[in-house]
C-alpha positions in Angstrom: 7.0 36.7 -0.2 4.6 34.4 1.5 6.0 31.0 2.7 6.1 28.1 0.7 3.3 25.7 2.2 5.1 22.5 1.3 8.3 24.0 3.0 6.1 24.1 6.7 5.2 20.3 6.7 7.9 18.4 8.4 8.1 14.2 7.5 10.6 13.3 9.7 9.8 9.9 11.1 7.1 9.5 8.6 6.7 6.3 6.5 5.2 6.0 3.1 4.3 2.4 2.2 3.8 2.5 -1.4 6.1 3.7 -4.1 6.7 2.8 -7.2 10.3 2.9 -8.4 12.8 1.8 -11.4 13.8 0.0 -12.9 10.4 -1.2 -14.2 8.8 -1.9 -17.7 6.6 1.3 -16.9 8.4 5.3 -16.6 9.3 6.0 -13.4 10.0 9.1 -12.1 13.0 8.1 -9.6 15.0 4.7 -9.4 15.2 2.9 -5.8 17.9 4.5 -4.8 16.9 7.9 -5.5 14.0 7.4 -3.7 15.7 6.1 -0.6 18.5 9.6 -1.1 14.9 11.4 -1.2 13.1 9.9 1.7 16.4 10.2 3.5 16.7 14.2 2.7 13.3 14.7 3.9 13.6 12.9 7.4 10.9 9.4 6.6 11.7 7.1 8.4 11.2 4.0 5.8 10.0 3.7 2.2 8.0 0.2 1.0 9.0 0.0 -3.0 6.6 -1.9 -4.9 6.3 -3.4 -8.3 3.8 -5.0 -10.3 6.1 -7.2 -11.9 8.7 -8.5 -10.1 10.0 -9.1 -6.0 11.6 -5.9 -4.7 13.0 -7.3 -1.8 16.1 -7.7 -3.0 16.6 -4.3 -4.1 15.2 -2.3 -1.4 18.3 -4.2 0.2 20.6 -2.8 -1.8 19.2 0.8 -1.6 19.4 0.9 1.8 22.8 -0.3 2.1 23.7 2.6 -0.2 21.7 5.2 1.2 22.0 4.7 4.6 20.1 6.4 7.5 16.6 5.3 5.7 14.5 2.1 6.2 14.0 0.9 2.4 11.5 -2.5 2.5 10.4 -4.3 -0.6 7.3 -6.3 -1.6 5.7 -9.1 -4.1 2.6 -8.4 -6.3 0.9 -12.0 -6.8 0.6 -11.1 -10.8 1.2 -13.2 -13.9 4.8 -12.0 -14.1 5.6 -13.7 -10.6 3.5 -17.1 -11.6 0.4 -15.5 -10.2 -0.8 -17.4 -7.1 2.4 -18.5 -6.5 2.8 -19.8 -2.8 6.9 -20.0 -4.2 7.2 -16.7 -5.0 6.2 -15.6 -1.7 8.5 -18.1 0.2 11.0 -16.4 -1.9 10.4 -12.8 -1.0 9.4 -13.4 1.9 13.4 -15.5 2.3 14.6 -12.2 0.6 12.7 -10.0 3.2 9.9 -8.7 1.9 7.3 -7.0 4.1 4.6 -6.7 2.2 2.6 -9.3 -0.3 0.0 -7.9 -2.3 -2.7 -10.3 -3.7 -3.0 -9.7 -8.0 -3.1 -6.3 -9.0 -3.0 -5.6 -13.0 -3.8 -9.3 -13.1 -7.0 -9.3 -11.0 -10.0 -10.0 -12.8 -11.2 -8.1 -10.2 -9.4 -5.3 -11.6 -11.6 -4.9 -14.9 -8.3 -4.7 -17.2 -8.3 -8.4 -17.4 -11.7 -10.2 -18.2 -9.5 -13.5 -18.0 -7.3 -12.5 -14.9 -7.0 -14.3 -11.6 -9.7 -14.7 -8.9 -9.3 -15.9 -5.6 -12.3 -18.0 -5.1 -13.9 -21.2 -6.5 -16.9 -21.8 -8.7 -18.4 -22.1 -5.2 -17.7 -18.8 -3.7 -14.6 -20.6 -1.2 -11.5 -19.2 -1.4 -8.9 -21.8 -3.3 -6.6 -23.7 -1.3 -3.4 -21.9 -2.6 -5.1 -18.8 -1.4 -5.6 -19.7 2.1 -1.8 -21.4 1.8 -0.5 -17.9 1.2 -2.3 -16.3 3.9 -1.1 -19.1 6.1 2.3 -18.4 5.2 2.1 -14.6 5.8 0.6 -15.0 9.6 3.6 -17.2 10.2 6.0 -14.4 8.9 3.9 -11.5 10.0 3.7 -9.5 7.5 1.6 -7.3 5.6 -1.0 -8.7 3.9 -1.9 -6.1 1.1 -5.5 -6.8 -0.9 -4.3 -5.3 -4.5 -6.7 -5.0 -7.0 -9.7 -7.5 -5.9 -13.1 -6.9 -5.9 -15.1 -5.8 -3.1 -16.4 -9.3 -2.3 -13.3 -11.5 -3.1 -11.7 -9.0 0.1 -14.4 -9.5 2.5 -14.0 -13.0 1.9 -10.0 -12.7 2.0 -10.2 -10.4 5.3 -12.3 -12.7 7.1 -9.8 -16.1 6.3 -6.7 -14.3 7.0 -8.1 -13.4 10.8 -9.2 -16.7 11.1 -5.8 -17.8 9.6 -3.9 -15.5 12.5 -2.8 -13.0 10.1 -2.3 -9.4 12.1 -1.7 -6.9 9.4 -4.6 -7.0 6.3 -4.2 -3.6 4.2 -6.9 -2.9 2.2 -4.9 -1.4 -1.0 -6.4 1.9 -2.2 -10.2 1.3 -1.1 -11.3 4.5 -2.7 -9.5 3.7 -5.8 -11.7 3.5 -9.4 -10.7 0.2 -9.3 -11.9 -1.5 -5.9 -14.3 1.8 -5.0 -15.4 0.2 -1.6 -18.4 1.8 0.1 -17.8 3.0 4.0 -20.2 0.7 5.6 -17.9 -2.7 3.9 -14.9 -0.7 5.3 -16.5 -0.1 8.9 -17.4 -3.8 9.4 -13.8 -4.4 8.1 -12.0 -2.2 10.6 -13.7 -4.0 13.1 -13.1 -7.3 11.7 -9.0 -5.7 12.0 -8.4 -4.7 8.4 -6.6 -1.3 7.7 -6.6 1.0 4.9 -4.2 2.5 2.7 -5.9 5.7 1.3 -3.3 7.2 -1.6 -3.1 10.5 -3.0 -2.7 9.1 -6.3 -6.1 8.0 -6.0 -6.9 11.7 -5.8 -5.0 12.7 -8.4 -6.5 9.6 -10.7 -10.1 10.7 -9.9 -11.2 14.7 -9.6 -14.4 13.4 -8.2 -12.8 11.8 -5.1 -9.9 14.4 -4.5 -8.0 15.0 -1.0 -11.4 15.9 0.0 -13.3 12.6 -0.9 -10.3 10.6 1.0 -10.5 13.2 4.4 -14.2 12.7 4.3 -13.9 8.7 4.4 -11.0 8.9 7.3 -13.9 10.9 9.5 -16.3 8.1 8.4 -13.8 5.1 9.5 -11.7 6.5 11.5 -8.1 7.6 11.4 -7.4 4.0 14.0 -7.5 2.1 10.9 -6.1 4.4 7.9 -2.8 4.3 6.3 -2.0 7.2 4.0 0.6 6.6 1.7 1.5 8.1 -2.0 1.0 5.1 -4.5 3.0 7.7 -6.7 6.1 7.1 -8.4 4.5 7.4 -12.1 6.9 9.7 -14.3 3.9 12.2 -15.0 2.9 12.3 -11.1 4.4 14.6 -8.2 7.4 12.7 -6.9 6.6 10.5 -3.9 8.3 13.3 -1.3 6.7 16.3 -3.0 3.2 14.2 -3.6 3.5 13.5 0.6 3.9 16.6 1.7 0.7 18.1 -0.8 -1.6 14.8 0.4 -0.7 16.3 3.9 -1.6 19.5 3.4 -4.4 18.6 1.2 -6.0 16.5 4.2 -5.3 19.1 7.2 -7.0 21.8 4.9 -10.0 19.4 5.3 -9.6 19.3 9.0 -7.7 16.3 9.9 -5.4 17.2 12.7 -1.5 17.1 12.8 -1.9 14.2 15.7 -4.2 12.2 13.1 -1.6 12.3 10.5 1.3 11.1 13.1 -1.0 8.1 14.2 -2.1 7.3 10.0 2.2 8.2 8.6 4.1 7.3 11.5 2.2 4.8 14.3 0.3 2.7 11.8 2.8 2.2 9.4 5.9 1.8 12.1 3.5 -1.4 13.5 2.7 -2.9 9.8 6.2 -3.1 9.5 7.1 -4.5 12.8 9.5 -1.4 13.6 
């Protein structure tokens, strides 16, 4: 019988930054604490559970407190459902220890779903006050500044304040997703402007056209320095997160990125976002 590929690939000390858990108004495959008992069983070192609905911070608490020997870390998605641009709600999670806040997602005009949604920027192309408030209020915390669903130009604009504004850790969320579909030249004069990536497999799995293969092909182009790969999965018709991990993996090393590439994009850049 020939080995099980997925059986080979070892995550221990591996971090996946994005996973999306119950309970939630959409299906979830696994609650939070079955996802920090499966991270735990399969060595990562820490989970980041997100919603796009509510502040997770509180419950990754919990989950780690029950599953212990795992890092679990919540997040806030600047949606409708949290007051949108709400410089409150990210005092709060930030007071409840989140790591990560993610400008609008589903809300994003930005993100096509909404033609009404929220925008980051003024009639005149500045970004609004609150906006800059928030990023102010993440370099003081030092955390993770995630992008979410914005358009290409709202993020340039976004990267380039938060640097200014002394704000360490920008993740660009899902770069090669349908949504945000950011060419590799905007990416390379990110990176150097500091920004990171975070390149899922479920944007893979969303878009045949893209694939493992698209996503190994833009690590070559912008290096592996600046990439985080991480799942995004968590959807009760996708892989679960462990299983999807250990396929992206696979998937990507099939396209010739090395072992020592995935340790520096799963373990090193992750293990600084999240000041470990």
């Amino acid at each position: 019988m020939l080995e099980d590929p997925q059986a080979s690939v070892d995550l221990t000390g591996l971090i996946d930054l994005h996973i999306h858990s119950a309970p939630d108004i959409r299906p979830r495959k696994l609650n939070d604490v079955e996802v920090a008992r499966a991270a735990r069983a399969a060595g990562l070192k820490a989970v980041l559970i997100k919603s796009h609905v509510t502040i997770t911070a509180d419950r990754a608490s919990i989950a780690e407190k029950v599953v212990p020997g795992v890092r679990v870390f919540g997040a806030v998605v600047l949606n409708y459902e949290v007051g949108g641009l709400n410089l409150t709600a990210v005092e709060t999670a930030l007071k409840l220890g989140a790591r990560e806040v993610f400008l609008p997602t589903f809300s994003a005009r930005g993100s096509g779903r909404r033609p009404e949604g929220i925008v980051v920027i003024d009639d005149a192309g500045d970004l609004l006050p609150v906006v800059l408030d928030i990023l102010k209020l993440v370099a003081e915390r030092d955390v993770i500044l995630g992008t979410g669903h914005l358009s290409v130009p709202e993020i340039i604009l976004v990267v380039k304040a938060a640097r200014r504004l002394g704000v360490t850790k920008v993740l660009i969320t899902h770069p090669e997703g349908r949504l945000i579909a950011m060419p590799a030249d905007v990416q390379r004069e990110l990176a150097s402007d500091g920004a990171c990536f975070e390149r899922c497999y479920e944007s893979a799995l969303a878009d045949p056209d893209l694939g493992v293969a698209g996503l190994a092909r833009r690590i070559r182009q912008v290096g592996p320095a600046s990439t985080v790969i991480s799942t995004d999965l968590g959807q009760a018709d996708n892989p679960s997160p462990v299983d999807g991990f250990r396929s992206y993996i696979i998937g990507l090393m099939a396209e010739g990125i090395t072992w020592r590439e995935i340790r520096v994009m799963a373990e090193e850049n992750p293990t600084r976002l999240l000041g470990l």
